[in-house]
Steps between C-alpha positions, in 0.01 A plus 500: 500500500814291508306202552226545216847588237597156644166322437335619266745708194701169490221386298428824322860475370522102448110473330423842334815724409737172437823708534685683792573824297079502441484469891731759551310741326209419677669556853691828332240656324194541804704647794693728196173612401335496816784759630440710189144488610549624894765786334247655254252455792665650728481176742750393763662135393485394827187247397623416158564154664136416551423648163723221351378264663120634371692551107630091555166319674318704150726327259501204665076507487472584166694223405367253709119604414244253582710351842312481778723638813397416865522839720570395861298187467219697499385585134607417118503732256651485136852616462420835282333629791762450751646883454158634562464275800842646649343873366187435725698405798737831445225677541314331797723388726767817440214709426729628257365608108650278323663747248852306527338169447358608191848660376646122548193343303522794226877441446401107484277612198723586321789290550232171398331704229841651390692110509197337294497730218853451487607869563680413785752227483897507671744692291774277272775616740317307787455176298776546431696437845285228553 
């Protein structure tokens, strides 16, 4: 996880939101809503750190649609299916349902849908200190 936050949300935050307090909220706002989630679900939080990592790899597909991404040098597939490619292996190599998976993805929803209608943006306070 530490390693894809290292890769791949340094260009989330330097191509697409344009300003730390825009990142923060992205980094804030799934694992807050993802804990709200496992609470009113009655779920232990001792996964939420994969479901991150599932809420991150969606953002990072949807906005990177079209990229072709090399799985193990053994396939390509575009970028917006990348969280349904990690879904599929939940499920057959865990042989897990991938309820969890979905949770991640769901939350990702709404945090792109949410952020490009412009309902979602950093509070002036946050700005602010930056």
């Amino acid at each position: 996880t530490l390693q894809f936050l290292w890769t791949y949300m340094s260009q989330i935050e330097k191509l697409h939101l344009h300003s730390p307090p825009s990142f923060l909220l992205l980094l804030t706002f799934g694992p807050l809503t993802l804990t709200l989630m496992y609470f009113l679900l009655g779920l232990s939080p001792q996964l939420l750190g994969h479901n991150f990592s599932t809420y991150l790899v969606y953002l990072w597909s949807r906005i990177h649609e079209g990229l072709e991404v090399n799985i193990m040098d053994l396939i390509n597939i575009k970028a917006e299916l990348l969280p349904w490619f990690f879904l599929g292996q939940t499920f057959l190599l865990e042989g897990q349902p991938p309820t969890l998976d979905l949770l991640g993805i769901a939350v990702g929803h709404v945090y792109f849908y949410a952020e490009a209608e412009g309902r979602l943006k950093a509070p002036g306070w946050l700005k602010g200190m930056y």
